[in-house]
N, C-alpha and C positions, 0 to 999 in steps of 0.2 A: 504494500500500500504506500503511498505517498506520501512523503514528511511534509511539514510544514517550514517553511525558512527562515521568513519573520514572520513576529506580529507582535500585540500590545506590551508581553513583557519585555521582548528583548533590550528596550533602553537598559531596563531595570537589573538583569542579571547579566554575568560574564561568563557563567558557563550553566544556560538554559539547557532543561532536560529537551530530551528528542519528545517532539509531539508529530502523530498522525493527522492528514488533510481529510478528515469526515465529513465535516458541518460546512453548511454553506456560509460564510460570513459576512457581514454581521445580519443578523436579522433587526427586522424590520419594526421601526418602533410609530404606534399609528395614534393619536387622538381615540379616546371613547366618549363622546357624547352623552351615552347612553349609560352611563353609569357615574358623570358628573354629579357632582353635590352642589349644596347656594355656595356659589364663589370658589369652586374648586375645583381645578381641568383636571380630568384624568385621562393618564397614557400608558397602551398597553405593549409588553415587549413583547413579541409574538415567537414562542420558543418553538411554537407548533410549524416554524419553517424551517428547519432546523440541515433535515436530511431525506429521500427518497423513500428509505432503505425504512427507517424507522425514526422520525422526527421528535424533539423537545430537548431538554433539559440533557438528560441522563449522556448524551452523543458529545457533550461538552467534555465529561469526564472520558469515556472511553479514550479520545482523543488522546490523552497524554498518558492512562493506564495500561492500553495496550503496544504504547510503542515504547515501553520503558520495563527491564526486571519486575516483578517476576511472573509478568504476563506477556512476556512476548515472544516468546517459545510455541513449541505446536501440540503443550500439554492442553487436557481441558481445563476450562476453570471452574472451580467449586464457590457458588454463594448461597444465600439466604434473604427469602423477600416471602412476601404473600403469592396464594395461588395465582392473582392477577396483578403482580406486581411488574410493574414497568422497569424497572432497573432489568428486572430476570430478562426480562422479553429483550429489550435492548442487547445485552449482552449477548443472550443465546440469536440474536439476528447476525450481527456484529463476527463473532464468531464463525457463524454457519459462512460466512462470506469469505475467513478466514479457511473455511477446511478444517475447522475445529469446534469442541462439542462444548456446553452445558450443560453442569452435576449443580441441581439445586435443592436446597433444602426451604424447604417451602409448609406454610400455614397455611388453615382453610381462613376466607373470609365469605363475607355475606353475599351469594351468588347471584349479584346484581348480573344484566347483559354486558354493561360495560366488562365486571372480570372475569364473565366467560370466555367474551373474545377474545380478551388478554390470553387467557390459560389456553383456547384451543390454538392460537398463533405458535403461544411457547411450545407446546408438546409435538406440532405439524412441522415445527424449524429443526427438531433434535433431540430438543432438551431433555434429560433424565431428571426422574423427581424421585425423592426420600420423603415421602409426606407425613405431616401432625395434625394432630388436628387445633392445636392452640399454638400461640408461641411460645407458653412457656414450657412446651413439650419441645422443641427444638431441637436442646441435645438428646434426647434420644434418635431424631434424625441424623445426627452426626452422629453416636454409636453405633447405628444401624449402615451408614457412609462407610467408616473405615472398619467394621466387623464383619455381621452375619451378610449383608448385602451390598457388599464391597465392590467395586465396580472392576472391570479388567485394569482399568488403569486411572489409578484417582488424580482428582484436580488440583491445583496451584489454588489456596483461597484467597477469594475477596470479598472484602467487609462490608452490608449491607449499604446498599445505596451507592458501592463503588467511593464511598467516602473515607480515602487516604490522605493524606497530606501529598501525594502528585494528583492524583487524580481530582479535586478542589482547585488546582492552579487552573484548571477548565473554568471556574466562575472567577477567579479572579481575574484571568482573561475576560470573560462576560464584562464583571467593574469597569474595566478599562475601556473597554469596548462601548457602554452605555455611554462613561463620560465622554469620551470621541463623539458620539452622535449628540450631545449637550453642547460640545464647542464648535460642530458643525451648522448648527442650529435647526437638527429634525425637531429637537423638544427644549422647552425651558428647563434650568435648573431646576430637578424636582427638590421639593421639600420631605418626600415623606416616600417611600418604598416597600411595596407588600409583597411577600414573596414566601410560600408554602416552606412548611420544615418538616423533614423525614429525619432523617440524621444529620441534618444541620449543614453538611458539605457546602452545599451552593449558596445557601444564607452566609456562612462564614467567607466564602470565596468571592461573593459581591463585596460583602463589607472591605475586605483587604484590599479589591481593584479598585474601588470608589477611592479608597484612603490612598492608596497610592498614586493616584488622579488627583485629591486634593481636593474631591469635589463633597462638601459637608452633606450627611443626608440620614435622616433618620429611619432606620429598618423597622419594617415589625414582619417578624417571624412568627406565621402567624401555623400554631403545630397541629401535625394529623393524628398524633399519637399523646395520650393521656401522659400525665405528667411524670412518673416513675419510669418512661421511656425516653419521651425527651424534656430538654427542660434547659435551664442558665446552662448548666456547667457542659452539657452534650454541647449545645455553642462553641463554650470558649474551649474543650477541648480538639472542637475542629478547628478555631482560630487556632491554636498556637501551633499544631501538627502542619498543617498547612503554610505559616510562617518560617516552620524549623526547616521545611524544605525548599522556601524562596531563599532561607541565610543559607542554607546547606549549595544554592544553584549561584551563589556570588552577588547575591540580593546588595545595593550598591551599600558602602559603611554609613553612613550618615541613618540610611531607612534601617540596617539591620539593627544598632544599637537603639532604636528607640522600642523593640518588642510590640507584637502584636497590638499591644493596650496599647501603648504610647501612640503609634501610628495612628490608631482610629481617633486617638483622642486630638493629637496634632491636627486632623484633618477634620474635626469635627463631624465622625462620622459615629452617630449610636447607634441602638438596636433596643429593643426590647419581644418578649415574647406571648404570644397570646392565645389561649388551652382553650376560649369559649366556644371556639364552633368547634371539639369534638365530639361532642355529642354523647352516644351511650360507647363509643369506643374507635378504634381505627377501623377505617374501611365501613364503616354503618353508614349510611347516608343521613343527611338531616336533610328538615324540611327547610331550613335556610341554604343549605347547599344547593338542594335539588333546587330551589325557585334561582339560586345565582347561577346554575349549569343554564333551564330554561331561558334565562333572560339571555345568557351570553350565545345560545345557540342561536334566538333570534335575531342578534346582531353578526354574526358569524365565526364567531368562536366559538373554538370546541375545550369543552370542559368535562370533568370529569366528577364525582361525589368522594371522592377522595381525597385529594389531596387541594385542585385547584379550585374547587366551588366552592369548597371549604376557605380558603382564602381571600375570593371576594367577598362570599358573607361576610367576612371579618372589615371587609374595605364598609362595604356597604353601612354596617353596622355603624363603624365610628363616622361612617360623613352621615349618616342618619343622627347623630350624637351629637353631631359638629366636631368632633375628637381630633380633626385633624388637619389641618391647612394644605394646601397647595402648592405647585404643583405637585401629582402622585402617581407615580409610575407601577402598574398591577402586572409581577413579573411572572409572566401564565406560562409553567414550564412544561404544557400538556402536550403530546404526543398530538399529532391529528394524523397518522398516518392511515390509511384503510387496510386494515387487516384482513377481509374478506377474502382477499385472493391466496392470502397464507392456506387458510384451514383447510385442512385435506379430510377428507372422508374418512369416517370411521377414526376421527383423532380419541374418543375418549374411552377405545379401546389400549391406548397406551398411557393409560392413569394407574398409577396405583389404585390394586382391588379396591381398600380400603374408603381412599378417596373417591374414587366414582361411587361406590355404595353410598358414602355419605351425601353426594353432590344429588346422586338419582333421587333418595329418601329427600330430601328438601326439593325437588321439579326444575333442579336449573337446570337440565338438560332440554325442557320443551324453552326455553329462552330463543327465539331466532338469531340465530348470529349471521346468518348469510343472507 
């Protein structure tokens, strides 16, 4: 696959990890009207242009994950996400293009159509599954991984959401990338930033290219996962992991000796985090999600009850509050790719028993996906 030669970091470091050429760049940042508050423009980043292959957020990280140790070999990779988790899907596409497989460790969630699609794309592209049915059954999917149901040849892991400290220099790039489009003048200085938190990767990874742009802006990280999963400290220790490998790529002196915090603070860059639109848990839809998916799909964004509906509810919420001034960039890192043409017939013959009995016993399988 193709390196990338330059781009946003290179001023910044003197010996820049190797990044892969996946994403189309930069994506496109548009005016939403239709989600304006009294006296507040909102602008949406559009992640959903991202890639062909499989579009959003997730293609940012791949980028610098797969062209750097210890995924750049033609082992498989081993992770861990939801049945209809989009990190998994990305990867296992990503992958399949490489000539190489997906071992995931995978939890049931609530068998909306959106995560069926998901799951029947992932299983039709390759991917092997170790399934639980909660997450905090997990590790026994990784006992069952490297014991009784071992695979011919196990995978090289990575950490859910692909959220390493290389793999996050992908949103940091995004940072930089946004303020470029700010001094280009596609959009005003925003005041204010919303943008979904799974593992926090890509929240920490804007905050660090804004700061490093110089450009002040307040975050709300707004999370899909109840608080004993993400929370403050899941943030800061994506920020500093991610920092420890811009000092570790020759990150210039002056920026490395100020540390993660300093940097943000130098630059007037905050963040805070906000747990109210998860609802009864991850992956459950709400009825605030679900009306912010509808309203975004009549304007033509595609959104999902997971992770990004869940986000604007949270936008919507505080400019219904007044909570928040202007301008506000809604960073929608949702896939719009169509999967339809993936699902191959007869995919949910390659489920764990387990899992399709449980999926069949709840009716996701009369869900239309095609």
């Amino acid at each position: 696959m193709e390196l990338r030669r330059e781009h946003h970091l290179s001023p910044f470091l003197s010996a820049p990890p190797r990044r892969l050429a996946l994403a189309s760049l930069p994506t496109p940042v548009e005016p939403a009207p239709w989600i304006d508050g009294a006296g507040v423009q909102v602008f949406v980043k559009r992640e959903d242009r991202t890639n062909p292959i499989y579009a959003g957020g997730k293609v940012r990280k791949l980028e610098w994950l797969l062209a750097n140790p210890p995924y750049d070999d033609a082992r498989p990779i081993v992770s861990v996400g939801g049945i209809g988790s989009h990190h998994l899907l990305a990867v296992a596409l990503f992958l399949r293009a490489q000539g190489r497989a997906l071992h995931a460790w995978c939890f049931d969630q609530v068998p909306t159509k959106h995560t069926m699609q998901d799951l029947a794309a992932l299983v039709s592209c390759g991917a092997q599954l170790w399934s639980v049915k909660t997450r905090l059954r997990l590790p026994l999917a990784a006992l069952a991984y490297y014991t009784w149901a071992r695979p011919a040849q196990t995978g090289v892991y990575m950490p859910p959401g692909g959220t390493t400290g290389i793999g996050c220099l992908g949103f940091v790039e995004a940072g930089l990338e946004l303020a470029q489009q700010v001094a280009q003048g596609v959009l005003p200085a925003p005041a204010a930033l919303y943008i979904t938190g799974g593992t926090c990767g890509s929240s920490a990874g804007v905050a660090l290219g804004l700061a490093l742009a110089g450009l002040p802006v307040r975050l709300r990280v707004v999370s899909a996962l109840e608080p004993l999963y993400v929370n403050d400290g899941t943030f800061r220790r994506a920020l500093t992991a991610t920092f420890r490998v811009l000092a570790g790529a020759g990150l210039r002196g002056d920026l490395a000796a100020l540390g993660p915090a300093g940097l943000l603070a130098r630059a007037g860059v905050t963040w805070s985090m906000d747990h109210a639109q998860v609802g009864p848990g991850y992956a459950v839809p709400t009825p605030a999600g679900e009306a912010a998916v509808a309203l975004a799909a009549g304007a033509g964004l595609p959104l999902e009850t997971t992770y990004t509906g869940k986000c604007l509810a949270a936008l919507r919420s505080d400019l219904a509050a007044g909570a928040v001034q202007g301008p506000v960039v809604f960073w929608s890192t949702q896939a719009a790719t169509d999967l339809r043409p993936l699902i191959e017939p007869g995919w949910q013959e390659r489920l764990p028993d387990r899992l399709r009995r449980r999926l069949a016993a709840r009716g996701a399988f009369e869900l239309p996906l095609t």
